[in-house]
N, C-alpha and C positions, 0 to 999 in steps of 0.2 A: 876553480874547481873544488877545492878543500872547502871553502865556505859553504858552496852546494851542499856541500855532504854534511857540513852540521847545522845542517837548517832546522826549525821545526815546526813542525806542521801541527795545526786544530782542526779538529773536526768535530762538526756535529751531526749527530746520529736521531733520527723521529723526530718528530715533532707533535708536540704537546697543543689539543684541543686549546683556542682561545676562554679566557673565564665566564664572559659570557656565554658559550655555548656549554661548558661544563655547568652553569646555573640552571638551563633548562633541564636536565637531569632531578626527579626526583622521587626520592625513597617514597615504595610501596606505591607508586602511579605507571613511572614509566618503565615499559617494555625493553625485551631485548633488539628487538625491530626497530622502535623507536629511536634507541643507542647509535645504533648503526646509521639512520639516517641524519640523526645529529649532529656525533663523533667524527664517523667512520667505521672500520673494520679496527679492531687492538690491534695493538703492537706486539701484543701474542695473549695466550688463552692458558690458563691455568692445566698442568699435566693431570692432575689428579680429579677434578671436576673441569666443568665446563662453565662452569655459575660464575669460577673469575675472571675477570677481562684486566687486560694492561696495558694501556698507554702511558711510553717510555720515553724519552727522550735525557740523551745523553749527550755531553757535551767532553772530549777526552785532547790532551795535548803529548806530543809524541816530539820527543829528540832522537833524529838518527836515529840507531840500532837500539835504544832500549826502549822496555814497556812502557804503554800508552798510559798517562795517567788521567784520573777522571777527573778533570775542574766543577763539572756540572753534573746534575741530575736530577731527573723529576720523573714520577712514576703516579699515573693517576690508577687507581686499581675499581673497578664498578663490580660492584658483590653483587650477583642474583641470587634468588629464591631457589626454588626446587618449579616454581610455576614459568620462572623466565623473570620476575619485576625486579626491578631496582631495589636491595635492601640495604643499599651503603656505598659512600663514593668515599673514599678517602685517596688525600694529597700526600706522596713523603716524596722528602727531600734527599739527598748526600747522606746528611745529617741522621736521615734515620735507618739508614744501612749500616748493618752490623759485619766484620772480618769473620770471616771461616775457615778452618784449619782442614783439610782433606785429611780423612783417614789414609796412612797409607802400605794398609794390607792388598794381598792380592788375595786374590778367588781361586780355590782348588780346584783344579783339573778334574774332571771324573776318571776313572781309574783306580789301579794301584802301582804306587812307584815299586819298582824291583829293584833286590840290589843287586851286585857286581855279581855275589856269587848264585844269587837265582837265575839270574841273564844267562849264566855259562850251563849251569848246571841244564838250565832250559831249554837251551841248544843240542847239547849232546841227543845223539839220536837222531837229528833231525837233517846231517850230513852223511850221507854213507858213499864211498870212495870208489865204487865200483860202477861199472857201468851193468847194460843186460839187463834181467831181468828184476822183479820185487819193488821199479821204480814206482812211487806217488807222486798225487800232486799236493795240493790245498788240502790243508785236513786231514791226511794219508789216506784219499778218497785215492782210486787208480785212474792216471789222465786220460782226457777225453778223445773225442778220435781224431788223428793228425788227418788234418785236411789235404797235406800234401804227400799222403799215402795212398797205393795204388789196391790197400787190402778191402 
């Protein structure tokens, strides 16, 4: 049972067009329609435009509880035009991935923070101890009508 658990496991993730079918691809001829019946569908499509396509394939090996590391990878990227055609096919490897550092700020809340003594100060007034009359609701708007009153 102990061995089970430090097993590890590979996985590969897409798969990458054969080079053959990547050579029928080419700049300033072929279409985006065309791609697709070549290719296929990417392995995803560029956020900021639509002109980039991604065919990914990753290949990553995992021990037990910790992070998956990437042994492999290949990313074929088809550039369009503004018209849909082909204007660049380029191959990167592992090798041409670069490590990125996350910023790590947070994003302001809309508001404004109050302090200890606005919070209090901003309270006052807004409990009164008595029962009877002069009660508010929301807003010190006067409450609406009790539904389970006979007036």
């Amino acid at each position: 049972m102990g061995l089970v658990a430090c097993a590890t496991s590979v996985e590969q993730r897409g798969n990458l067009p054969p080079a053959d079918e990547i050579a029928q691809i080419h700049p300033g001829k072929t279409t985006k329609d065309q791609v697709i019946k070549i290719l296929g569908s990417p392995s995803s499509v560029s956020v900021f435009t639509e002109n980039n396509w991604y065919y990914v394939s990753a290949k990553t090996k995992q021990y037990t509880f910790f992070e998956p590391k990437v042994l492999d990878q290949e990313v074929y990227v088809v550039d369009f035009n503004s018209d849909g055609v082909v204007q660049a096919v380029e191959h990167k490897t592992l090798a041409d991935g670069k490590p990125i550092q996350p910023v790590a700020r947070a994003t302001p809340a809309p508001g404004r923070e109050l302090s200890f003594i606005e919070q209090v100060i901003g309270n006052l007034g807004k409990f009164n101890g008595g029962g009877g009359g002069g009660e508010t609701g929301p807003a010190g708007r006067p409450p609406g009508p009790n539904p389970y009153s006979n007036e």
